[in-house]
Structures are given as C-alpha cells and as structure tokens.
N, C-alpha and C positions, 0 to 999 in steps of 0.2 A: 310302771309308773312309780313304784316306790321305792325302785330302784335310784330313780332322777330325782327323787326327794333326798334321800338317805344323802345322794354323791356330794347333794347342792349345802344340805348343813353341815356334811362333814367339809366340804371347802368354804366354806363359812367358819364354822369354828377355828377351822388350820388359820384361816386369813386376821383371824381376830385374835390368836394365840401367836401368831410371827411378831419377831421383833423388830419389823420393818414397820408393823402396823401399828405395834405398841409406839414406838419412837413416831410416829406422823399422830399419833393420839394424842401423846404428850406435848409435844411440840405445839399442837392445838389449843389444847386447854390450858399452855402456861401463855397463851396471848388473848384467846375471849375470855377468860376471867377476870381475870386482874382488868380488863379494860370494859368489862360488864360492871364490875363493881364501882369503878371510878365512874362511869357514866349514871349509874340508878345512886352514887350520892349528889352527886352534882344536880341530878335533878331531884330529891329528896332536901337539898339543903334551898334550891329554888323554891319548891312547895311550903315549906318550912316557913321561909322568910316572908312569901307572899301572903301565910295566914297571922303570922309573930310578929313580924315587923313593915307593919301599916306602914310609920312617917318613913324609913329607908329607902322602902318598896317605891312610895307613891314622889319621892323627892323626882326633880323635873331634872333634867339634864341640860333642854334646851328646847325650847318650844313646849307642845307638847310631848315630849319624849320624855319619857321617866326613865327611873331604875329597871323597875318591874318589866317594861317592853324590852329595854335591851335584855335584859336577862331571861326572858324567853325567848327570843331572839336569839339569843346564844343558844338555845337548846337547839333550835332547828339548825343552825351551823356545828354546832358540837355532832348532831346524829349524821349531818354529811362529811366533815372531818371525821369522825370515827369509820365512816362504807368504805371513804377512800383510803386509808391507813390501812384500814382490814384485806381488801383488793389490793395494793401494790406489796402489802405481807405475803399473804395468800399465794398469790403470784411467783414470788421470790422462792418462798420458803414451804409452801404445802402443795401443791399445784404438782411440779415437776416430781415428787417424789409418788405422790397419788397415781399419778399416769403411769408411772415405774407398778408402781406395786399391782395399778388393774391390766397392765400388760401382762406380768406374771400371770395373775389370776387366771385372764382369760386364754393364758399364752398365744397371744401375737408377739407378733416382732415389734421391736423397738425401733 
C-alpha cells in the first residue's frame, strides 16, 4: 500500500514540475487574475458609491429606475459576462491542452 502512495506523489510532484503543467498554470493565472481583480473593483467602486454618493446613487433614470438599480444590475450581468468569457477561454485555450497532459498522466491514448 505504500508502495501506491509513494508511485501517486512521486507522479504528482513529476506532473506539477513538467513544463507543460507549468505553461497551463500560467496561462491560467494571467486570465483569472487580472479579470478577478477588475471584477472585486468594479464591485468595490459600486459599494463605494452606494454608501459616498447618496444624490448619484439615488438620481432616477426613468420611472422608478435609479442609478443604483442599474448599477447592480450590472453586477449580475457583469458575473454572467465574466462565466461566459471564462468558458469560451477555458474552452479554446486550457481545456484541450489539460486533456493532453491528463492523457499523459494517466497514459491513455489520445
């Protein structure tokens, strides 16, 4: 049994020291950061304004409709524009190269 332990972190560590793995890590992280960041200001600068700028916030649009509705409003369309952006990424660009590298792993065929 610790034979299957030993085999499983030494191909784990090999799988996380490859530069196939490195490159789909990086790749990763230069597209959810940058677009984690831009999203937690966007809604930081919403929160902001909705406790700083009462007359902005509460100005009418049209009807009942303010600033402040649309601009959460935006939030809930910004969090489904950002899934979908991430998924047709994902898709293109980490997706196919993942399945490459857990074929290796597991060696199956391709």
């Amino acid at each position: 049994m610790s034979d299957t332990r030993d085999g499983d972190l030494t191909t784990y560590q090999d799988v996380q020291m490859s530069p196939d793995f490195s490159e789909l890590r990086r790749r990763f992280r230069r597209f959810v950061f940058p677009m984690t960041a831009l999203f937690l200001v966007w809604y930081f600068v919403y929160v902001l304004l909705a406790d700083y700028a009462h007359g902005f916030m509460s100005h009418k649009v049209g009807g009942n409709i303010t600033v402040a509705l649309l601009f959460g409003l935006g939030q809930f369309v910004s969090t489904f524009a950002i899934t979908m952006i991430y998924v047709r990424w994902a898709d293109r660009r980490i997706d196919p190269d993942a399945e490459k590298l857990r074929h290796q792993i597991e060696g199956e065929p391709q």
